[in-house]
PQR file with spaces between the fields and no chain letter, atoms N, CA, C, O and H, PARSE charges and radii, in Angstrom:
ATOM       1  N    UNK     1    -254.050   61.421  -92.597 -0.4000 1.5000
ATOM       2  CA   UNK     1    -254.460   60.145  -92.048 -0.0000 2.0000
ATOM       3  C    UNK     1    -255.282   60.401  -90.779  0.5500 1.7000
ATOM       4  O    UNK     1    -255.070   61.336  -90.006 -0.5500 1.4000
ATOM       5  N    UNK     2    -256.273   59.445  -90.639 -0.4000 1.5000
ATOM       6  CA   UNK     2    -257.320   59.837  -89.431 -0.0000 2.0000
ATOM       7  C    UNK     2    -256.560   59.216  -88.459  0.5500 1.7000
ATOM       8  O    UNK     2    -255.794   58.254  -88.505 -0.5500 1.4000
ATOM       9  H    UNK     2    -256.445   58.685  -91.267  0.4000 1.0000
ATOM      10  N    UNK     3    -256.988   60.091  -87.398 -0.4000 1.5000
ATOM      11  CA   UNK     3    -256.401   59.607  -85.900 -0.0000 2.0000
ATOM      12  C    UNK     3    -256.473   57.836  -85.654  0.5500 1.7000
ATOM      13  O    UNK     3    -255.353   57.326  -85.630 -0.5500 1.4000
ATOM      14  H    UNK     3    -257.610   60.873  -87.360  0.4000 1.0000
ATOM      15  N    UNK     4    -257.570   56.922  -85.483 -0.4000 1.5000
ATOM      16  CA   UNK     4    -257.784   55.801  -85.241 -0.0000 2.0000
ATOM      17  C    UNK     4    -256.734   55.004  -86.101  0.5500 1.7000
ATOM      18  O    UNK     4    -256.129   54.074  -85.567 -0.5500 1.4000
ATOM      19  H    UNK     4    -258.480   57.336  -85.502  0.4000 1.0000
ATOM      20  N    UNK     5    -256.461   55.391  -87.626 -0.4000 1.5000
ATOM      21  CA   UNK     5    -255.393   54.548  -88.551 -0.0000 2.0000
ATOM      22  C    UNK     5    -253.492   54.859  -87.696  0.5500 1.7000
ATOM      23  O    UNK     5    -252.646   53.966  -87.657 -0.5500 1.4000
ATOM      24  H    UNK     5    -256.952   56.146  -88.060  0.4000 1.0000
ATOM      25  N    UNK     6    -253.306   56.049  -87.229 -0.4000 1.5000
ATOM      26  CA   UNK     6    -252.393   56.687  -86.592 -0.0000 2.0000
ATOM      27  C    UNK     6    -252.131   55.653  -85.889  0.5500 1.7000
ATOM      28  O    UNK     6    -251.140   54.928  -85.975 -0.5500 1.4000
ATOM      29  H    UNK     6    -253.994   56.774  -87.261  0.4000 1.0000
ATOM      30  N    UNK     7    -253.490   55.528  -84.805 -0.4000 1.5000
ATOM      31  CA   UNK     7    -253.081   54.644  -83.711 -0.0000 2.0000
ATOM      32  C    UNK     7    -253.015   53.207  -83.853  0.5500 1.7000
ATOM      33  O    UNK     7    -252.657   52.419  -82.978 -0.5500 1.4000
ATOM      34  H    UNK     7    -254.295   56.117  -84.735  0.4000 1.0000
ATOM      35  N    UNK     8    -253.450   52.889  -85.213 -0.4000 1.5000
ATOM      36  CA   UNK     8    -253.480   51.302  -85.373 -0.0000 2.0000
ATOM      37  C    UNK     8    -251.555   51.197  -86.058  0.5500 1.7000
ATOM      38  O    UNK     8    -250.671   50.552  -85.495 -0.5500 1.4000
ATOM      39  H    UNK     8    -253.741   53.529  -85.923  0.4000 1.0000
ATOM      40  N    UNK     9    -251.412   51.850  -87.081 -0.4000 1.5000
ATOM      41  CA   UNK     9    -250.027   51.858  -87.408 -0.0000 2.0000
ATOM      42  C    UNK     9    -248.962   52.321  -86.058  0.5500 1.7000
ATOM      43  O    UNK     9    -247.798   52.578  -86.364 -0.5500 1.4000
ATOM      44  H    UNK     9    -252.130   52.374  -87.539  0.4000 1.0000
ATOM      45  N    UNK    10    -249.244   52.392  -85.034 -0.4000 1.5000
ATOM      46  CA   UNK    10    -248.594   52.822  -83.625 -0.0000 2.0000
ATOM      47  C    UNK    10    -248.140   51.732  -83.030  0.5500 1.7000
ATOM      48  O    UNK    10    -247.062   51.468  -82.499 -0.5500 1.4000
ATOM      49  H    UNK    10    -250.190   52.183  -84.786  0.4000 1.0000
ATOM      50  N    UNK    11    -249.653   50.809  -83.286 -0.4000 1.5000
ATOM      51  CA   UNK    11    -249.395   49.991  -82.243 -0.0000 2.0000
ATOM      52  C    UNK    11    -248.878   48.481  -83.012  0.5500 1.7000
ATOM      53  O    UNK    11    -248.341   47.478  -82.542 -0.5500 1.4000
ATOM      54  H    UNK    11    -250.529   51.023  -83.718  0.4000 1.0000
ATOM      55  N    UNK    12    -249.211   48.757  -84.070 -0.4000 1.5000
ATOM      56  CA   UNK    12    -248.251   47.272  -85.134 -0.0000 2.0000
ATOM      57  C    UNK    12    -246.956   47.650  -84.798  0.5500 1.7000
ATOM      58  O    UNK    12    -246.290   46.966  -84.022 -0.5500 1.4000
ATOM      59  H    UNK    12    -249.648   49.571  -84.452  0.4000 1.0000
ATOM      60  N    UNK    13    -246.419   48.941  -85.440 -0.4000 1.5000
ATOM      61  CA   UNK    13    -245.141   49.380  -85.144 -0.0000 2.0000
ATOM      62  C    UNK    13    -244.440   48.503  -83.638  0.5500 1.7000
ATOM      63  O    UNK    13    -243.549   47.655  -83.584 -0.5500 1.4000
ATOM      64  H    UNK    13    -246.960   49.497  -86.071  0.4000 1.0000
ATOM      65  N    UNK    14    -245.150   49.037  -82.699 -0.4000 1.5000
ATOM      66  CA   UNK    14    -244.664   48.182  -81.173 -0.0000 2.0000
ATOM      67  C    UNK    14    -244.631   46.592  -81.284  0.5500 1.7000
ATOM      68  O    UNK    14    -243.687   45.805  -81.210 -0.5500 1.4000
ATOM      69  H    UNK    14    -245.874   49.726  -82.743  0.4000 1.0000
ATOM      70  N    UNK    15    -246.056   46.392  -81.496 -0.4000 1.5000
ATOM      71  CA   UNK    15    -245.976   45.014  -81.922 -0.0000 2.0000
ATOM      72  C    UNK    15    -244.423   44.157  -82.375  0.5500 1.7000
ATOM      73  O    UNK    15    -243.554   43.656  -81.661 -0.5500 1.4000
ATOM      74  H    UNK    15    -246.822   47.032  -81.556  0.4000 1.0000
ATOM      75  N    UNK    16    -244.527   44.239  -83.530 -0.4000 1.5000
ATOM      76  CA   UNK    16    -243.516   44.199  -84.493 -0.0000 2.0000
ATOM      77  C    UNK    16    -241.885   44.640  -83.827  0.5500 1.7000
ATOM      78  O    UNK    16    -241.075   43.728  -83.989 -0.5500 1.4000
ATOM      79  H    UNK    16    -245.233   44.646  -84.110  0.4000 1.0000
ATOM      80  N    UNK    17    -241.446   45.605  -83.279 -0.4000 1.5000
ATOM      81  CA   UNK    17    -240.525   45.863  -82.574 -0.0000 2.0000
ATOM      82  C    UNK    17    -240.398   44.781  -81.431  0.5500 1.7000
ATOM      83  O    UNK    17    -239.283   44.282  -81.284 -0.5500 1.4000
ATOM      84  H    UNK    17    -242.105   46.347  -83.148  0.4000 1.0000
ATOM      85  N    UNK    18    -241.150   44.477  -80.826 -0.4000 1.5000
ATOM      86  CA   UNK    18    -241.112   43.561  -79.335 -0.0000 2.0000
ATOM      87  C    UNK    18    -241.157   42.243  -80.220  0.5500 1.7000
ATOM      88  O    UNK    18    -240.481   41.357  -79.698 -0.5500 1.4000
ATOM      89  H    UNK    18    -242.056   44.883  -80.945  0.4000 1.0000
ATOM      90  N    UNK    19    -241.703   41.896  -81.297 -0.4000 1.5000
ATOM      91  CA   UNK    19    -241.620   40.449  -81.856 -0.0000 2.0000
ATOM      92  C    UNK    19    -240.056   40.649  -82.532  0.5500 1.7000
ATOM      93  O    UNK    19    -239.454   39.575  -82.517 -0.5500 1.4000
ATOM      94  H    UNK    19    -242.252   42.616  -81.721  0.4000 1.0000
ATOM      95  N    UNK    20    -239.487   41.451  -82.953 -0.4000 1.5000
ATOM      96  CA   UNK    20    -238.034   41.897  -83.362 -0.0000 2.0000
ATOM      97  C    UNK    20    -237.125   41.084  -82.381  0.5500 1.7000
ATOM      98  O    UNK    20    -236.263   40.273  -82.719 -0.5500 1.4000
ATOM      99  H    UNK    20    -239.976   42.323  -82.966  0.4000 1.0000
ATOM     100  N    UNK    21    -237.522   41.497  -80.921 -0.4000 1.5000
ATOM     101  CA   UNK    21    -236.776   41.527  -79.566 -0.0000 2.0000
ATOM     102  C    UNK    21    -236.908   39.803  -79.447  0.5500 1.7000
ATOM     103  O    UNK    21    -235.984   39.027  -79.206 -0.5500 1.4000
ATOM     104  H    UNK    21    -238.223   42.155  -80.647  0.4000 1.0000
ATOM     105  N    UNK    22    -238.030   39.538  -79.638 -0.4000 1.5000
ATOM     106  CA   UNK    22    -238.249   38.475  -78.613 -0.0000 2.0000
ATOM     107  C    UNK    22    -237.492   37.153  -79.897  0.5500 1.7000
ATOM     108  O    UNK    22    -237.113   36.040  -79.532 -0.5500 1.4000
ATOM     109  H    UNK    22    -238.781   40.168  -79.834  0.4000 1.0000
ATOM     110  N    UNK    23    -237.434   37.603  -81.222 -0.4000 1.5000
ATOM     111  CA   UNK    23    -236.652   36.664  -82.247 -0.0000 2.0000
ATOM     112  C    UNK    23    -234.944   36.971  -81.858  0.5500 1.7000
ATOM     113  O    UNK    23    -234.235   35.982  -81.677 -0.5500 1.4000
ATOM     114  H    UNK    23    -237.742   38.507  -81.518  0.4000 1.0000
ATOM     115  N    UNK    24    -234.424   38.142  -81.758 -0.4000 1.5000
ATOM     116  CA   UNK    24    -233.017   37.957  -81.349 -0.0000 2.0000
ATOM     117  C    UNK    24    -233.076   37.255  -79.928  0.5500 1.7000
ATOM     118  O    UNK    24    -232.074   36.564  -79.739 -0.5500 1.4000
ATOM     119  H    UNK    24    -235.000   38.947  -81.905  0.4000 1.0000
ATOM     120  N    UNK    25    -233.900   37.247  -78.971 -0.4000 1.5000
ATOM     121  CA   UNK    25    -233.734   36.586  -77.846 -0.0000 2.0000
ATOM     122  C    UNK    25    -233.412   35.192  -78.524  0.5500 1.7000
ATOM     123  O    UNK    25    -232.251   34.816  -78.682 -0.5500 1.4000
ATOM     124  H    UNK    25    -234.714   37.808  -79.123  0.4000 1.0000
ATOM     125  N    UNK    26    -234.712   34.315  -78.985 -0.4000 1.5000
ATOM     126  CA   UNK    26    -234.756   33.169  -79.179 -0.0000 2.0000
ATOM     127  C    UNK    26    -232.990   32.399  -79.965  0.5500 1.7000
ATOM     128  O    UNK    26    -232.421   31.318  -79.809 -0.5500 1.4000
ATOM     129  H    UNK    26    -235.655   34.620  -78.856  0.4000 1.0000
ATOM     130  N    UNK    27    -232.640   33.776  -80.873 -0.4000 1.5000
ATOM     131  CA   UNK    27    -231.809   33.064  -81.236 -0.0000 2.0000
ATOM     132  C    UNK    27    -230.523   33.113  -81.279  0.5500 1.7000
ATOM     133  O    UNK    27    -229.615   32.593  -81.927 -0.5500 1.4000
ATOM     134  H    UNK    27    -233.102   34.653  -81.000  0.4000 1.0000
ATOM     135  N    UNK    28    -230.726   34.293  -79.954 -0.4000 1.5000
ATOM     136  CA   UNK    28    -229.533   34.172  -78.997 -0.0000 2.0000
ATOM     137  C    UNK    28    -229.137   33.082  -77.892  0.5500 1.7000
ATOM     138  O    UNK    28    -228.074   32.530  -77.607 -0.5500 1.4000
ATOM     139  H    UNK    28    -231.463   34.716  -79.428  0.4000 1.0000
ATOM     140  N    UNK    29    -230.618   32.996  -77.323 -0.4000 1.5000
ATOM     141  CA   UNK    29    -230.495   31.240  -76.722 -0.0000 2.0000
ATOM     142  C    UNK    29    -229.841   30.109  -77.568  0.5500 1.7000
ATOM     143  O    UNK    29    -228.926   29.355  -77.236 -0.5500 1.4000
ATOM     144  H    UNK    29    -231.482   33.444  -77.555  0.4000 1.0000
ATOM     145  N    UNK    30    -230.290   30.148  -78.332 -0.4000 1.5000
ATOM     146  CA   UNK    30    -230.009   29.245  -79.330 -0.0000 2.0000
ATOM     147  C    UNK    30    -228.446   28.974  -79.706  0.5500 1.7000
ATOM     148  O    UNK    30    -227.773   27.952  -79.841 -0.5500 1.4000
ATOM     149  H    UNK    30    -231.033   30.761  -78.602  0.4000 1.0000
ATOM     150  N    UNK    31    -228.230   30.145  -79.793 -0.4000 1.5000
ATOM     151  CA   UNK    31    -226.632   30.214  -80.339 -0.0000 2.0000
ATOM     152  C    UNK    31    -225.489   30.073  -79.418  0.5500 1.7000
ATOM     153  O    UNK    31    -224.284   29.971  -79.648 -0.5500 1.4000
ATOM     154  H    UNK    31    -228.777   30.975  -79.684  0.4000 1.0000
ATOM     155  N    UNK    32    -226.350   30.096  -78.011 -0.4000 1.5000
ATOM     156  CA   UNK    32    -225.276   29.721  -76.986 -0.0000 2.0000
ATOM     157  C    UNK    32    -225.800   28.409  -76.214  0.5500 1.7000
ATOM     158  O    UNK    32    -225.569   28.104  -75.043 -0.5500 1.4000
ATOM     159  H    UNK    32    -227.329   30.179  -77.824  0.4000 1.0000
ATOM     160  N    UNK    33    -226.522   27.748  -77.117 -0.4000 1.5000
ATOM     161  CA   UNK    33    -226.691   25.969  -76.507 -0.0000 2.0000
ATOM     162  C    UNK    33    -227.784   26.122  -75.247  0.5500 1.7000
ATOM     163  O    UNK    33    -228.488   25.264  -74.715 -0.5500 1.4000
ATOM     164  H    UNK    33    -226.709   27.996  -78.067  0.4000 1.0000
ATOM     165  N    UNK    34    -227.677   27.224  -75.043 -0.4000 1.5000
ATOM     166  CA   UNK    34    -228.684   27.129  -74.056 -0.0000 2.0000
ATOM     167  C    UNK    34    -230.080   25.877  -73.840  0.5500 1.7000
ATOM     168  O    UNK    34    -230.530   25.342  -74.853 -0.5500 1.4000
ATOM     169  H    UNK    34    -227.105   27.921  -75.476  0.4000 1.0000
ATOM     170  N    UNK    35    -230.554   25.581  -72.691 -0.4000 1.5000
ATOM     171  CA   UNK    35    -230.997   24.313  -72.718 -0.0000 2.0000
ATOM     172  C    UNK    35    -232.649   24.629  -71.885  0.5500 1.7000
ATOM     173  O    UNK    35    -233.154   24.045  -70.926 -0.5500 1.4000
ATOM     174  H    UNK    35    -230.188   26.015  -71.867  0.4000 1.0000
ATOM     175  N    UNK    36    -233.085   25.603  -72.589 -0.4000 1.5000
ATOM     176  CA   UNK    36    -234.367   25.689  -72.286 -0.0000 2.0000
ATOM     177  C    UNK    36    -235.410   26.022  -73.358  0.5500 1.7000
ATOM     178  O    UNK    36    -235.794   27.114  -73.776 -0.5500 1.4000
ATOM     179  H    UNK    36    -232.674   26.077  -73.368  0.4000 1.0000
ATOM     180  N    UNK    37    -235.786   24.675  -73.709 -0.4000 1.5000
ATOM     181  CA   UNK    37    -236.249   25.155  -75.267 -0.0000 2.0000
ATOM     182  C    UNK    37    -238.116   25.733  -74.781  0.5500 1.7000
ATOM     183  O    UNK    37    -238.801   26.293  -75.637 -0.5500 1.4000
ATOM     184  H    UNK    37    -235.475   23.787  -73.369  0.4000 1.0000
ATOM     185  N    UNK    38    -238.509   25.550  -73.771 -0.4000 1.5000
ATOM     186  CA   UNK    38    -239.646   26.171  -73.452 -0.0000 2.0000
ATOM     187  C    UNK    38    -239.546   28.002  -73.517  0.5500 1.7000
ATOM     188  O    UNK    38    -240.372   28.677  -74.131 -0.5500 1.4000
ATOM     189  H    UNK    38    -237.953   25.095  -73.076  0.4000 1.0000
ATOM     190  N    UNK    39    -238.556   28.492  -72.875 -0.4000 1.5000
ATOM     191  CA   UNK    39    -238.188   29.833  -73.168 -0.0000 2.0000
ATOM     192  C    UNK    39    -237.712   30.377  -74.810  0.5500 1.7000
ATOM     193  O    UNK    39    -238.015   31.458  -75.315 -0.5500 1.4000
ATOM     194  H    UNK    39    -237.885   27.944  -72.376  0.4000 1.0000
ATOM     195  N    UNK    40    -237.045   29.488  -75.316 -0.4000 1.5000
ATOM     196  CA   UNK    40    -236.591   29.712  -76.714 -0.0000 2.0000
ATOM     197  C    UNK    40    -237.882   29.798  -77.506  0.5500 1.7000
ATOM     198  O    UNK    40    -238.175   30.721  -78.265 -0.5500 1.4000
ATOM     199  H    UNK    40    -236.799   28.609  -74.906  0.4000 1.0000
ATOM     200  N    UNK    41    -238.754   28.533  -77.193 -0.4000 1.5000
ATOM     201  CA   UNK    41    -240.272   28.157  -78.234 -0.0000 2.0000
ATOM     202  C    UNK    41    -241.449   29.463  -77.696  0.5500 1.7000
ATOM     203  O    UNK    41    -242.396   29.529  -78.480 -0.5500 1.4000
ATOM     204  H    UNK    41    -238.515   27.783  -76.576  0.4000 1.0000
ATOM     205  N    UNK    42    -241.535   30.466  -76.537 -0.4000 1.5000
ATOM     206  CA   UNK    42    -242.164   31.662  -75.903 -0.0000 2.0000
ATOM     207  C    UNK    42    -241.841   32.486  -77.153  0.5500 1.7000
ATOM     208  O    UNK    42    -242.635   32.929  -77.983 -0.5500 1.4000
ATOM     209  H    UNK    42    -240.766   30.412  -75.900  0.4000 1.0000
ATOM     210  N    UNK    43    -240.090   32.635  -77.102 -0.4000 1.5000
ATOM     211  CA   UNK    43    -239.587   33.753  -77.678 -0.0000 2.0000
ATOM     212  C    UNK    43    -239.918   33.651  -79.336  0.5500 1.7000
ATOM     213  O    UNK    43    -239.894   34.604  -80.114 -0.5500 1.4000
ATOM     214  H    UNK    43    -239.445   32.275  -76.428  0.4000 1.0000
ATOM     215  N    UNK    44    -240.153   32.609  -79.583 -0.4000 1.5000
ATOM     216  CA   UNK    44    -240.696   32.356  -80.915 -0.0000 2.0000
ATOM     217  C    UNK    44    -242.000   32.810  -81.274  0.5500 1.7000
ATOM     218  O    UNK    44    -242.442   32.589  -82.401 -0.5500 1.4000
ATOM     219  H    UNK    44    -240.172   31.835  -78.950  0.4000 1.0000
């Protein structure tokens, strides 16, 4: 695989990991009633 595809599958990988993060955030707010749906609707 050429270097440039390396670095594009690198950086989805991260991508994708931090959108991982930011969905258990959301629906960890969520699950504890939490009352800030502007932070919950970010994490979305």
């Amino acid at each position: 695989m050429k270097q440039p595809e390396q670095n594009k599958r690198k950086l989805l990988a991260d991508w994708l990991s931090k959108a991982g993060i930011d969905l258990d955030v959301a629906v960890h707010l969520v699950g504890e009633g939490a009352i800030f749906p502007s932070a919950i609707a970010f994490h979305c």
